[in-house]
C-alpha positions as CSV (number, residue, x, y, z in Angstrom):
1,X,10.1,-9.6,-1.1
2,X,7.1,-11.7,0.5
3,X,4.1,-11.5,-1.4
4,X,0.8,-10.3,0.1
5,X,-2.0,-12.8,0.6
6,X,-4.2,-10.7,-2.1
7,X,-1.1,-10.9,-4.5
8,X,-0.7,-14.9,-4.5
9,X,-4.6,-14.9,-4.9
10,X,-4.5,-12.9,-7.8
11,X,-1.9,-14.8,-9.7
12,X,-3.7,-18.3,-8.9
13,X,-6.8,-16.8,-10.5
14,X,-8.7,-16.8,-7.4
15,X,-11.4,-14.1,-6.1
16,X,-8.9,-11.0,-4.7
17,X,-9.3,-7.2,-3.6
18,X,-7.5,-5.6,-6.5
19,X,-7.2,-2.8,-3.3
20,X,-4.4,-4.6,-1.2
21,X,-1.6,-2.1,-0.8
22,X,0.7,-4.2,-2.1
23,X,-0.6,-4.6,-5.2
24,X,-1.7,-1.0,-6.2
25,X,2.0,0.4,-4.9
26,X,3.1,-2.1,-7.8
27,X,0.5,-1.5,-10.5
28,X,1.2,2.6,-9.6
29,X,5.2,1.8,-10.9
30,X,3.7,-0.1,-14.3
31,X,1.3,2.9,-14.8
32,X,4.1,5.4,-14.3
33,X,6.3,3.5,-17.2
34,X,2.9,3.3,-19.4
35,X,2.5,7.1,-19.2
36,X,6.1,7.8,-20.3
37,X,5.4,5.7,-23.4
38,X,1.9,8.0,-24.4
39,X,4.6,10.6,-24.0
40,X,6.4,9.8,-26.5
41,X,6.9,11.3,-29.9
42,X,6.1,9.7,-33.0
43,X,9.4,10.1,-34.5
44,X,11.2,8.2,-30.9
45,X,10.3,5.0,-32.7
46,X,13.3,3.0,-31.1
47,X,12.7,4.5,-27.9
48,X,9.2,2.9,-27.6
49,X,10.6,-0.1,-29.1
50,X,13.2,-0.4,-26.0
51,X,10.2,0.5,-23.5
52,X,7.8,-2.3,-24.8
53,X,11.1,-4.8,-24.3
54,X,11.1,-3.3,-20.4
55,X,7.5,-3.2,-19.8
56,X,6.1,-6.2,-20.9
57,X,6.5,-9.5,-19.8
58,X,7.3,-11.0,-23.3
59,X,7.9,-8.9,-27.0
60,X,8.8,-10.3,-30.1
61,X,10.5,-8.7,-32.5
62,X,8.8,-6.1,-34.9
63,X,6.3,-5.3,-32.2
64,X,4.2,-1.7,-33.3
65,X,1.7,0.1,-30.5
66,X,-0.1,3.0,-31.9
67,X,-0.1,5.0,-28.3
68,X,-2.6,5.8,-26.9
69,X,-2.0,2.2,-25.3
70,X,-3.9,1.8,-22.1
71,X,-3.0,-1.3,-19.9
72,X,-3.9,-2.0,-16.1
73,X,-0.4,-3.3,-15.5
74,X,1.0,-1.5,-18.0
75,X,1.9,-4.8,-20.2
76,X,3.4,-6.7,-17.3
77,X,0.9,-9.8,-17.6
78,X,1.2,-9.8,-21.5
79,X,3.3,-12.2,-24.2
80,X,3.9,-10.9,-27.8
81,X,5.3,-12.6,-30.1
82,X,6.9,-11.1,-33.4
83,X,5.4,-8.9,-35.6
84,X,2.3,-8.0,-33.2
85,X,0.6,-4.6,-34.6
86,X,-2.1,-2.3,-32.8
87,X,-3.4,1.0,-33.8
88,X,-4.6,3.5,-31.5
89,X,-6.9,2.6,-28.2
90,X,-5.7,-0.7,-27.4
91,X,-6.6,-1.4,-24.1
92,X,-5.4,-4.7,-22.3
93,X,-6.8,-5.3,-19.3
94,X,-3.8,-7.4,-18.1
95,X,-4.4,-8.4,-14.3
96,X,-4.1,-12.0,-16.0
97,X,-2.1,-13.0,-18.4
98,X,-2.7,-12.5,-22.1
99,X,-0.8,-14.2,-25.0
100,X,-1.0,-13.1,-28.4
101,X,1.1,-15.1,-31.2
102,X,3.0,-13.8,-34.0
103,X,1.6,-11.7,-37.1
104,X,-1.1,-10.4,-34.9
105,X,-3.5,-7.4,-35.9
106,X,-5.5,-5.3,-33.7
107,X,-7.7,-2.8,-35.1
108,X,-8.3,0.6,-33.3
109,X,-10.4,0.6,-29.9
110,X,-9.9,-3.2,-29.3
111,X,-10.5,-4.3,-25.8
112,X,-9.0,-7.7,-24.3
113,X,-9.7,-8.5,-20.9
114,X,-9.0,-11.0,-18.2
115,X,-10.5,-9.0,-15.5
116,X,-14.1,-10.5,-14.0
117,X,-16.1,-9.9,-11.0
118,X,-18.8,-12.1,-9.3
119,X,-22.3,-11.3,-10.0
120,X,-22.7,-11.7,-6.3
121,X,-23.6,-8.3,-5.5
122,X,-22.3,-8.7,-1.8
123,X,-18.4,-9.3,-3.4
124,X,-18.7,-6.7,-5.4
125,X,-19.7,-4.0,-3.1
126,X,-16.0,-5.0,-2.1
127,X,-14.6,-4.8,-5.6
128,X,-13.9,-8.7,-6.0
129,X,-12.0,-9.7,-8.9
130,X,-10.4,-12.7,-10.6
131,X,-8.7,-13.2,-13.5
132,X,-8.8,-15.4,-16.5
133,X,-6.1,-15.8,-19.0
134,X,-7.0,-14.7,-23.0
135,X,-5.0,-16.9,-26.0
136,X,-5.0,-15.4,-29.3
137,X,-3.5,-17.5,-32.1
138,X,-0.7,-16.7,-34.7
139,X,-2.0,-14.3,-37.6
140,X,-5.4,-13.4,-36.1
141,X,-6.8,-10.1,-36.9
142,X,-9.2,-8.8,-34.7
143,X,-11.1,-6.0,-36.3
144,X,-11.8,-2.0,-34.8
145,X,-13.7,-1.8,-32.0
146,X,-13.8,-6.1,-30.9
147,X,-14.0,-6.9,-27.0
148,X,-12.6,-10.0,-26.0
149,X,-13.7,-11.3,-22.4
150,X,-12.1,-13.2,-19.8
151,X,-10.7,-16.6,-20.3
152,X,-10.8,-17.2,-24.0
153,X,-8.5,-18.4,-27.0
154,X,-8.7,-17.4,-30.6
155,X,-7.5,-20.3,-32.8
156,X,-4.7,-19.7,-35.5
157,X,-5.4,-17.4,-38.7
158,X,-9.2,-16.3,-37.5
159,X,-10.4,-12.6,-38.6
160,X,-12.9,-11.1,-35.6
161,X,-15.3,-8.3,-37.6
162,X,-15.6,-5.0,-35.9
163,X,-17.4,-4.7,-33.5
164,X,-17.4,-8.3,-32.0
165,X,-18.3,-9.1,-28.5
166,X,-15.8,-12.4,-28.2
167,X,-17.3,-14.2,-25.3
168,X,-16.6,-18.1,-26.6
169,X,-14.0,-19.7,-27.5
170,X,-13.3,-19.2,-31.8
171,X,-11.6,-21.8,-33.8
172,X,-9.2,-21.3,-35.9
173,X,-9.3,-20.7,-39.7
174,X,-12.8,-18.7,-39.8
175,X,-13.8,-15.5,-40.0
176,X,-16.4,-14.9,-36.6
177,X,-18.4,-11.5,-36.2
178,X,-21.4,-10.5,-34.6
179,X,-22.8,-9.7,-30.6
180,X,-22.3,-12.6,-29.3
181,X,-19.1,-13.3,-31.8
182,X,-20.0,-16.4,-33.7
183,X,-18.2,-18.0,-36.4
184,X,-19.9,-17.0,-40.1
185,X,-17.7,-18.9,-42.3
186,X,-14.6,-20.9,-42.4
187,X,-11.6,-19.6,-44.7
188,X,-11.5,-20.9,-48.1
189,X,-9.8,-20.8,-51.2
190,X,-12.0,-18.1,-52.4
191,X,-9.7,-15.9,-50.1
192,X,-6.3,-16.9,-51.5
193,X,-8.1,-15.1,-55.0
194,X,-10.2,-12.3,-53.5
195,X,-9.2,-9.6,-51.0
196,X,-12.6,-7.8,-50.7
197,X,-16.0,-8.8,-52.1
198,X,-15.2,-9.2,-56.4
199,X,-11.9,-7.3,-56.2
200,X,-8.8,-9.8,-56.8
201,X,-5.6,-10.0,-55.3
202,X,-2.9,-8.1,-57.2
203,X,-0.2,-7.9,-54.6
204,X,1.6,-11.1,-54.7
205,X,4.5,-11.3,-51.8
């Protein structure tokens, strides 16, 4: 099937109307699938399992989504690797593409987004949108309540506190917190001793 103009904008990541036909008969199809999976039981565990594997573009094994899970694609645009787990409230905002890496945490009510508009008014009185792709590195966790913004990558092993508006680019190996999120510390060996504050590690896997 020939793709609309507003479709092959979209995926090059240039300024589209999210309201071509075309594209919200598709997104309608995604939403429909993303419904049947809040539907689900908490017991149908294998049965949301399969429906992650047919709704998203790319799931690892292991994957676990606390529903409610709210997607504007319904996970089309997003890559999982293994082991990926998000409680409830995770909302991807997948008109780009987002790529998460394996061992991944999200706390409840995160928000990742690739969606952005111009600040010219003018464009958005038309609903103008492009998209900018979001990497997030192997065994991040990204703390209750974190937004993530379009167009940037979390480096390898980082912890994002809760609450943290992400909108730069946060190396890996640190722990990064705060409105704007900024990094407040690097990981150390004090970590590989201490799990919270003077209290040490007794679980040794």
């Amino acid at each position: 099937m020939n793709k609309s103009e507003m479709q092959i904008r979209m995926e090059e990541g240039r300024l589209y109307l999210p309201s071509d036909e075309t594209i919200m008969n598709a997104q309608l199809t995604y939403l429909d699938r993303l419904y049947d999976f809040n539907q689900t039981r908490p017991t149908e565990l294998q049965k949301r399992e399969q429906m992650l594997k047919e709704m998203f573009a790319e799931i690892g094994e292991g994957c676990y989504i606390e529903p409610p899970f709210h997607a504007n694609f319904g996970g089309l645009h997003v890559h999982f690797g293994n082991n990926v787990y998000a409680n409830f409230n995770l909302t991807l905002v997948d008109d780009g593409h987002i790529f998460v890496g394996d061992n991944v945490m999200f706390g409840p009510n995160v928000t990742v987004a690739t969606a952005g508009h111009p600040v010219e008014p003018s464009l958005r009185r038309h609903a103008a949108q492009f998209n900018m792709d979001v990497h997030i590195g192997a065994n991040v966790w990204i703390g209750a309540g974190a937004v993530i913004v379009p167009g940037i990558t979390i480096g390898e092993n980082s912890v994002i506190g809760a609450g943290s508006i992400v909108t730069r680019d946060i190396p890996a190996n640190v722990v990064a917190v705060g409105n704007p999120c900024r990094v407040l510390r690097e990981i150390s060996d004090r970590d590989q001793e201490y799990y919270y504050k003077d209290r040490k590690i007794d679980l040794f896997l």
